[in-house]
C-alpha positions, 0 to 999 in steps of 0.5 A: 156202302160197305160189305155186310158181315151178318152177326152169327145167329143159332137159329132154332125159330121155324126157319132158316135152319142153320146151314153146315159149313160145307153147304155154304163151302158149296154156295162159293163155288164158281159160278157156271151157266145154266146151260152149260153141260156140267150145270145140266149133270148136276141137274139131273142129279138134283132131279133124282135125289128129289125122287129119291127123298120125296119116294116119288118114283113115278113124279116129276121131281125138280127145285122151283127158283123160289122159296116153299110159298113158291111151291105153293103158289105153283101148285095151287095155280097150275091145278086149278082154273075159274070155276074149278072147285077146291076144298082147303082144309085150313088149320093155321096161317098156310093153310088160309094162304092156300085158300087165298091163293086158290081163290086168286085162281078164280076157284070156288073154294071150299074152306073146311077150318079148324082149331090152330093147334089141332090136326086136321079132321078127315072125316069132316074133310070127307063130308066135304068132299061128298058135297059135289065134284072136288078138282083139288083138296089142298092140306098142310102136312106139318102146319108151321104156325102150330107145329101140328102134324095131320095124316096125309096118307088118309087124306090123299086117299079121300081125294083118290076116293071122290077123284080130286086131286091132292095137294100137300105141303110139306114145307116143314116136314121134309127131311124131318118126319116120313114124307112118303109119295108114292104110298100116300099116291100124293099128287103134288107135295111141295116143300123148302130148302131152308128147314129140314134140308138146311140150305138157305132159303130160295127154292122149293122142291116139288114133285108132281104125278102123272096125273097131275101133268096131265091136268096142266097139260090139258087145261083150257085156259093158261096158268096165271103165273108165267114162271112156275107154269109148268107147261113152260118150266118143264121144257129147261128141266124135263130131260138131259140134252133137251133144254131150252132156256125159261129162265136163268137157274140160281145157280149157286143156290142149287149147288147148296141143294145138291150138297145139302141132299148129298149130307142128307144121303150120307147121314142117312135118311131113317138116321136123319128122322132119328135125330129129329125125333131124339132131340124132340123129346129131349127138349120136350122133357127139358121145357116140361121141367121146367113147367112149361108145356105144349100147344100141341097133344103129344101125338100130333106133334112136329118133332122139328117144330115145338110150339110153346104156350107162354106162361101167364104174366111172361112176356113172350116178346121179351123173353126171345129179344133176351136169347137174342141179345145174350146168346144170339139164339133166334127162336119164333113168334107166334102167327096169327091168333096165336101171336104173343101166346106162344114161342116156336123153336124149331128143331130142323136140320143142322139145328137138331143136335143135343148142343142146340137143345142145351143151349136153348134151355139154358137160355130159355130159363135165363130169359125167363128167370129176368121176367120172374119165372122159376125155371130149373135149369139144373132139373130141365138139362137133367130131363134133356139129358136122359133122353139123349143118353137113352 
């Protein structure tokens, strides 16, 4: 064996974002132990920095040892036992992993399913929920197969309504648009390090409200997954001088995280969503310029996740292993039904700058002049630019 030198990617698919330098600086710092007393200063920190990006005051807020499925899987997992019913709004591929998972639970699942690339429908998630007692409904709030957004302030309101719990994921929205907790009185919301934090992948933030503990600590038979049962999980992070070991932490990892949050902090979180939105219609102006268009209406879209139909007689396959090869710039397949119909280019994080819109369109109208296309590099970074300039 030899050591492994990574070639070095742009990467502007749906996740990993790129990280900064002075996140994986904060990787190689030395390794302490878990339960040293400086590890558990830092914890805390970790702890209210979550509160503070998630505006969740009032929750438990603290980063699972596993990327944002994990998140999922704890939520899903630790809300739910046999018989229990779920409603799962499903409206691409994470919403269907949540059914799947709530059905691994033992629930009676009740999927309410829509078109991929369309938002999902409260009123239809209502009559849902008018159909008997609910214990959780489960949605995506930025779908990552599809780059669509749904309303999770009303859809939280309807669980609040007929007395379900809520569960979103906020895997890619987090650090990217408005995730707002304590307005949408959200029960669980989950997210992941490596899209709009850009830390690498391997934990999942997750914030859970008072009345969520209360459902796990009150259930009658056990959580079906050992490690995220939070009834074990909270004794290492419930509180400074109180812990006792569950498991060894990913230390290094969780350094990442802090640095990453303390950028964010830096930047600020309003001038974070700025640049999200900012660079979003000026690739969105670029890509319309050059005639292509998106699968998603203008007002239910991701800034942070642009879902791209392929123009008929393009090779989408092609055109990404083309940007790959000549510009090491990685950018996303379709899921799915959506596989080989469209391109995903995210826009999170470190990777939502004006240089990375640039260098995508240009590669983007390269790719695409090999297969035949006429793209108008000139006219598409003249779109891009006047947004920027703006």
């Amino acid at each position: 064996m030899q050591s492994f030198h990574p070639p070095r990617r742009i990467l502007m698919g749906p996740g990993p974002s790129d990280v900064s330098p002075r996140v994986l600086a904060a990787l190689a710092r030395p390794t302490i132990g878990h339960l040293d007393p400086a590890f558990q200063s830092l914890m805390e920190e970790i702890k209210s920095s979550l509160g503070r990006l998630f505006n969740a005051p009032d929750h438990a807020c603290v980063p699972l040892p596993a990327p944002g499925t994990a998140g999922m899987e704890a939520a899903i997992m630790n809300l739910l036992e046999p018989g229990d019913r779920a409603v799962i709004a499903i409206n691409g591929a994470f919403g269907g992993r949540m059914a799947d998972m709530a059905d691994r639970a033992g629930a009676e699942v009740t999927k309410v399913e829509f078109d991929w690339g369309l938002p999902v429908d409260p009123h239809q998630i209502e009559e849902a929920l008018k159909s008997g007692p609910v214990k959780v409904l489960a949605f995506v709030h930025a779908e990552t197969s599809t780059g669509v957004r749904s309303d999770a302030a009303t859809l939280c309101g309807l669980a609040r309504k007929y007395g379900a719990l809520s569960i979103v994921d906020c895997v890619t929205s987090l650090g990217g648009i408005t995730v707002d907790v304590a307005a949408w009185d959200a029960d669980v919301v989950y997210s992941g390090t490596q899209k709009c934090l850009s830390a690498p992948p391997g934990l999942s933030p997750i914030a859970l409200s008072p009345r969520a503990q209360k459902a796990i600590t009150g259930r009658k038979t056990k959580v079906r997954n050992w490690l995220l049962d939070f009834n074990l999980l909270m004794s290492y992070w419930g509180g400074e001088g109180g812990r006792t070991y569950h498991h060894t932490a990913p230390i290094n990892a969780l350094y990442g995280l802090h640095e990453s949050l303390v950028a964010l902090f830096e930047e600020g979180q309003q001038a974070v969503m700025v640049r999200h939105a900012r660079t979003h219609e000026a690739l969105a102006a670029g890509l319309e310029a050059m005639g292509l268009k998106f699968l998603v209406a203008e007002a239910s879209r991701l800034p942070q996740l642009n879902t791209i139909l392929v123009p008929e007689g393009v090779d989408e396959a092609a055109v990404r292993a083309h940007v790959l090869k000549a510009w090491d710039l990685e950018l996303g397949a379709g899921l799915g039904p959506l596989k080989g119909k469209v391109w995903r280019i995210g826009l999170m994080g470190s990777s939502a700058t004006p240089w990375h819109v640039r260098l995508c369109l240009t590669a983007l109208a390269e790719a695409l002049a090999a297969q035949g296309f006429k793209a108008d590099v000139a006219a598409a970074q003249a779109a891009a630019d006047a947004k920027l300039i703006d």
